[in-house]
C-alpha positions as CSV (number, residue, x, y, z in Angstrom):
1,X,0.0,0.0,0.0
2,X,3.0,2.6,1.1
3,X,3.8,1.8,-2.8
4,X,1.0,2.7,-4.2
5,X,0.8,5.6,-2.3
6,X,4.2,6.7,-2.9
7,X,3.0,6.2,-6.7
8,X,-0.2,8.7,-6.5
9,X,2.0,11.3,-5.2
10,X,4.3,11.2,-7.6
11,X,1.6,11.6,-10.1
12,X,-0.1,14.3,-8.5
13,X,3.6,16.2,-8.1
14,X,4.4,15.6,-12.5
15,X,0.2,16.7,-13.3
16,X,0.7,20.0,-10.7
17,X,4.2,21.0,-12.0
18,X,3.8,19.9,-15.8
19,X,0.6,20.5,-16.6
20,X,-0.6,23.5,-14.3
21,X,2.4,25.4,-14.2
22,X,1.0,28.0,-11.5
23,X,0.7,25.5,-8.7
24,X,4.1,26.3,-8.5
25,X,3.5,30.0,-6.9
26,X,1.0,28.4,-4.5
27,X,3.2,25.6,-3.0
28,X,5.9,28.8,-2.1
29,X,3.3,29.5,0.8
30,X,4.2,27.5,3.9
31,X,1.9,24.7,4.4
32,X,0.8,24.5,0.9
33,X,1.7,21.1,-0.9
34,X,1.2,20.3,-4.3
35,X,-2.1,18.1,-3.7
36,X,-3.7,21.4,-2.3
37,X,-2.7,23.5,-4.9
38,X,-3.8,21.6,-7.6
39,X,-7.2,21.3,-5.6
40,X,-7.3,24.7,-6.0
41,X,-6.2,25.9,-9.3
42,X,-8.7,22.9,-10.5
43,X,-11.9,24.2,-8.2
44,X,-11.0,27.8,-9.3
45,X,-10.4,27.1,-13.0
46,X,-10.4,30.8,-13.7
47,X,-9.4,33.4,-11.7
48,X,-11.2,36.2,-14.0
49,X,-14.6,35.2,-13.0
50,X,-14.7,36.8,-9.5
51,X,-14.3,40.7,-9.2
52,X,-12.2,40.2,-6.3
53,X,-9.7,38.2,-4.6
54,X,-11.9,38.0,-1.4
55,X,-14.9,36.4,-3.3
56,X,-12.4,33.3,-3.9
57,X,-13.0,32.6,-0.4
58,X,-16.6,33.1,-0.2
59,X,-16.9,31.0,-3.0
60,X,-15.1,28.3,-1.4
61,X,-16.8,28.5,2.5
62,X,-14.0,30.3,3.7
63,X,-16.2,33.6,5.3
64,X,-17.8,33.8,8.5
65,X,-21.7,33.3,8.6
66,X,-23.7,36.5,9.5
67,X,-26.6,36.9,12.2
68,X,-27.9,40.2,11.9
69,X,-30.3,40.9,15.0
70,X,-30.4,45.0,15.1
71,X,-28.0,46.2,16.7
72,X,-25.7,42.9,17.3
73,X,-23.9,41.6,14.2
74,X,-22.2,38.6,16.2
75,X,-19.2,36.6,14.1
76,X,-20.5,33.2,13.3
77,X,-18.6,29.9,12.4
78,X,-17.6,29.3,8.7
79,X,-20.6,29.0,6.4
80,X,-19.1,25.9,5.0
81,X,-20.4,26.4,1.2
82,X,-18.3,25.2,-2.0
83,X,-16.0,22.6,-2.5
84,X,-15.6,20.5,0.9
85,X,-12.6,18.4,-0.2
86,X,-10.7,21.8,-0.9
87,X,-12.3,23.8,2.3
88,X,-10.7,21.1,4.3
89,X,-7.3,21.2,2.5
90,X,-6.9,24.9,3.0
91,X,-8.2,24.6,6.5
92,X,-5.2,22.5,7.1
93,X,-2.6,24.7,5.9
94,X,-3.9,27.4,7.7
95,X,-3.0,25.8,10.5
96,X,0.8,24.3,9.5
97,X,2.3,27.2,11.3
């Protein structure tokens, strides 16, 4: 099993670096492997269709849900829409530090 494992990554590291060239600026980041960039740049596709770089991650879950009450706007947990495989990926490297 440890083989075929160590065979999956290897594919996974020759598709992110041959064939989607800009997972290479995403695995600079501390914590970011190639699996998760490649997760991205394929749930993404392109970058053009959202007017700004913080729609990315409401798109992908990544923004705090909202409970407006009046005069109290408490900070909820994560609304947890878009791709779960990737949400949990990023989640992750958040937290490499």
């Amino acid at each position: 099993m440890s083989e075929q494992i160590r065979e999956l990554e290897n594919k996974i590291e020759t598709l992110a670096h041959e064939t989607y060239q800009e997972t290479a600026l995403l695995t600079q980041v501390p914590g970011v492997g190639s699996l998760t960039a490649l997760a991205y740049v394929l749930t993404i596709e392109d970058p053009s269709r959202f007017s700004r770089a913080r729609a990315v991650g409401s798109y992908l879950g990544l923004r705090p849900r909202q409970d407006d009450s009046g005069a109290q706007k408490p900070q909820l947990h994560i609304t947890k829409a878009g791709d779960k495989f990737l949400r949990h990926l990023l989640v992750e490297c958040a937290q490499y530090c």
